[in-house]
N, C-alpha and C positions, 0 to 999 in steps of 0.2 A: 136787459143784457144779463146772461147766464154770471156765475161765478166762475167760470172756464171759461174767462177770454181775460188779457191782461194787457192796460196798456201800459207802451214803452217810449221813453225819450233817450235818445244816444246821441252824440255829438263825438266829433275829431277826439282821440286821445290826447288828452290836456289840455284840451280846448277849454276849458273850465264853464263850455256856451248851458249847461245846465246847472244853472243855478240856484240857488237854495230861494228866490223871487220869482223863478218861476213854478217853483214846483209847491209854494203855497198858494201861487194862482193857480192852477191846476185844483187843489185839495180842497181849495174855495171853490173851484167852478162844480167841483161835483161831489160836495159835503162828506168831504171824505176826512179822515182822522190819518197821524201818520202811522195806526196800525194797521194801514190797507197798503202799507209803500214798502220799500225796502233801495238803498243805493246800490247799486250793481257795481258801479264805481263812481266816487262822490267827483261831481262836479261835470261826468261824460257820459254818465249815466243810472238809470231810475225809471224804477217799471211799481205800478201800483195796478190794484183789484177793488174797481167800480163794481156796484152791484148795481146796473142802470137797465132801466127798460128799452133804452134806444138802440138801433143798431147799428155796427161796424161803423158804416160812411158816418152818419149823427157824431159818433163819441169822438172818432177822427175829427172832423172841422169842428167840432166842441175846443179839444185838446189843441189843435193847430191855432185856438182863434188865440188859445191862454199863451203862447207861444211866439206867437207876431209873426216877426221876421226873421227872427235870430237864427242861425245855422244849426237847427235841433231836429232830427228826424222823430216824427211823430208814427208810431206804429200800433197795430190792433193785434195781439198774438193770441190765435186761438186754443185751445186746449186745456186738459186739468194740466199740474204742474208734473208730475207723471208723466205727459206727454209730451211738453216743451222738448225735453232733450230728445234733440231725431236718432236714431242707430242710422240711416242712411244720408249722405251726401253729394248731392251729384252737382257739379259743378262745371259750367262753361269754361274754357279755357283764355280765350280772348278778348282784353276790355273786362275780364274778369278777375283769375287767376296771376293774368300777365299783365302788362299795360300795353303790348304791343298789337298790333294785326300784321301776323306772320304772315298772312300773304300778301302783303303790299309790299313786306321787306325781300319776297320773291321778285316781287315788279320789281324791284328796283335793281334785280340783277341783270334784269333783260331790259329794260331801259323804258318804259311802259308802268311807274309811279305812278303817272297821272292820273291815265285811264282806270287802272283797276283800283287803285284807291277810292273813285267818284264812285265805281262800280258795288263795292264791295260797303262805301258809308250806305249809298240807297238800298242795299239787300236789308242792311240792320234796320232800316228806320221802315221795312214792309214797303216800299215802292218796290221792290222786284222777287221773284220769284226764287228763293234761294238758292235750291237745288239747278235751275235756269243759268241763274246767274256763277254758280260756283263750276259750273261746266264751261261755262262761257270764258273764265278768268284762266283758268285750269291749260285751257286752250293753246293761251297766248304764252305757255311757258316749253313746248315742244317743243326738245330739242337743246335744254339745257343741261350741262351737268351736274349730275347730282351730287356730287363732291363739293359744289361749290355751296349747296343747302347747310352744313354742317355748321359754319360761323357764323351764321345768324345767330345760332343758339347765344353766342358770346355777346348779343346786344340784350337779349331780353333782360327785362327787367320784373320781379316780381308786384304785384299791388301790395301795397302796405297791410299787413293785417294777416299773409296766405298764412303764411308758414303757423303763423301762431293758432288761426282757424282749425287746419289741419292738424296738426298735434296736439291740440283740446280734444278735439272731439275722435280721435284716434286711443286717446289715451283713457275716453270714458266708454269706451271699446266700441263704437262707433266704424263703419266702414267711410271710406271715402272715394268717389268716382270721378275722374275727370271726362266727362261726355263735352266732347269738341264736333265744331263743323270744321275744324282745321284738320291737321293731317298730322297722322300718327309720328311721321317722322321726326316731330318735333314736341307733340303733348307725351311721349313715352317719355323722351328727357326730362319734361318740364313735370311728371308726372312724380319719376325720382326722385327729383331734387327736392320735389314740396314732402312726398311721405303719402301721395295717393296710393289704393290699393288695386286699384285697376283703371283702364284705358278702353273709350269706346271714342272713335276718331276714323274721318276720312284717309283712304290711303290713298298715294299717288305712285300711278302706274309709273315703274321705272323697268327701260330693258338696254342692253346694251350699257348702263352705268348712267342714262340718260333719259330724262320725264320724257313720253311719249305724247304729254297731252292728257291725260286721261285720266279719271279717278274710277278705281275701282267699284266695282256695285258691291254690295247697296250704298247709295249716299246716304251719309249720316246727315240727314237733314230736321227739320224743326220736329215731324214726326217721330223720325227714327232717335231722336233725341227723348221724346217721351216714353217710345218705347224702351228706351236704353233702360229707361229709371224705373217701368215697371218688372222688366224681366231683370234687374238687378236687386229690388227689394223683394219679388217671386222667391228668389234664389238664396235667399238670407232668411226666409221666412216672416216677411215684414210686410206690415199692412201699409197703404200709403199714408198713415196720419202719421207714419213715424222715419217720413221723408223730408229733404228738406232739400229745394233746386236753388241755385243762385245761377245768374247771367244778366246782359246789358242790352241782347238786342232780339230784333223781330221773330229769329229761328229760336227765339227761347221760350214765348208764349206757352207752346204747348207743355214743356216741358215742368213749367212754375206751375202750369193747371193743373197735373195729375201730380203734385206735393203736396203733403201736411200741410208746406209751408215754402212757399215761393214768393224768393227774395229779389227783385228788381236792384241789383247794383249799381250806382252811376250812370245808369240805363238810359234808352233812344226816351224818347213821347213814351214810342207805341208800347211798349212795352212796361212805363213805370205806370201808363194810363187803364192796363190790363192789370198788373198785380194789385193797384188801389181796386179795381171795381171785386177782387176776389175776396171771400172772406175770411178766406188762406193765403192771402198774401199780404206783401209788406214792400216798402221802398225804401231804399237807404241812399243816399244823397252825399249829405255829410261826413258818414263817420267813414272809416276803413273796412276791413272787410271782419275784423272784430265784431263788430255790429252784432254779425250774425250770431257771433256767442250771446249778447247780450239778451237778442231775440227768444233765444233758446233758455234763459235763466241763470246763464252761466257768469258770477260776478268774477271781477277782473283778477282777484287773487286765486281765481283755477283756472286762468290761463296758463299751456304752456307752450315749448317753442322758443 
């Protein structure tokens, strides 16, 4: 293993789950000195520089095995240290950014929860075909007011971790994108309120004051999701190693593949089972969405937010 790759363990903010017992079992498993380590933050987090032959998957189940069971994300972060901090962030909206799935909270104004909720879990987990299926749900809201869309915004609720994510890496002059398969009506808000710098997001057809049924072309779908990130870092002048995806579910594959560094959040299977086999990606489990600072080298006293 090169000297440009760095592993990392991160755990819940004050979770204290990285302990100073695991992390001489770690130093033990790969004769390392504590001059190859550094605390990012003591007790939740702690990233060291193996200089090992093996590669990514190897040091991963190495590092997992020193680790048991405890609630500690184990991650492989590629690059010199140079490169860690991304200038780009493109970021899923849903189950990502938010804790919600805004369009079931649509079903649930037309009374139709059920259906698009089963509909809308199978899209994430790769049983169905996204764009298919988001046509399909889109469908069943024709003919509602779109006045009534406005207070949902009043239920969301941030994931722990945005605001601070965001205003880190804003502040280390860093851009930040929110790329959604949701609909702009709602990620522009949510887009605000966090301190994103732009919005790439499904829009839904409204005429008369009232959703027709219909999403405008192009869908922003798992592709168009990847494309978002490469004509967004084109446009900045930014190679992809110096990108960084975060999302949860199946439409987000593509998008974690053309990143420096593509982060699996709280994520479906298919999707944490995809970012492990990258050797630019990472899953996070455990901690918040802080993590991803940590991923990046950023210890907790240059958080801000």
């Amino acid at each position: 293993m090169s000297s440009t790759t760095t592993l990392v363990l991160s755990a819940a903010p004050g979770s204290g789950a990285v302990t100073d017992e695991v992390v001489q079992r770690v130093l033990a498993m790969f004769g390392l000195s504590a001059a190859h380590t550094r605390w990012l933050a003591p007790g939740d987090a702690w990233e060291a520089t193996p200089h090992l032959d093996e590669g990514t998957s190897e040091l991963r189940a190495a590092a997992q095995g020193a680790v048991a069971s405890l609630p500690i994300d184990v991650n492989i972060v590629p690059g010199a240290p140079e490169e860690r901090r991304k200038r780009l962030l493109c970021a899923d909206m849903e189950s990502t950014i938010i804790e919600q799935e805004l369009i079931d909270e649509i079903a649930g104004l037309v009374g139709c929860h059920a259906e698009i909720s089963a509909i809308t879990a199978a899209a994430m987990r790769g049983e169905l075909d996204f764009e298919g299926s988001l046509v399909k749900r889109v469908a069943l809201f024709a003919g509602l007011d779109a006045q009534r869309l406005a207070p949902l915004l009043d239920r969301v609720t941030l994931m722990p971790g945005a605001e601070a994510l965001i205003a880190t890496m804003r502040a280390h002059g860093a851009r930040c994108a929110l790329i959604s398969g949701g609909f702009t009506i709602f990620a522009e808000q949510v887009a605000e309120r966090v301190g994103f710098d732009a919005v790439v997001a499904n829009v839904l057809e409204i005429e008369g004051g009232r959703l027709t049924g219909r999403v405008k072309e192009p869908i922003v779908g798992p592709q168009g999701k990847a494309d978002a990130l490469r004509r967004l870092a084109a446009g900045h002048g930014l190679d992809a190693v110096q990108t960084l995806a975060v999302g949860d579910g199946a439409n987000d594959v593509a998008m974690l593949a053309a990143a420096g560094l593509g982060v699996a959040y709280r994520a479906k299977p298919i999707l944490a089972d995809r970012a492990r086999a990258l050797a630019s990606g990472a899953v996070v489990t455990h901690g918040d969405l802080t993590a991803l600072l940590h991923l990046q080298g950023y210890a907790r006293g240059e958080f801000g937010g």
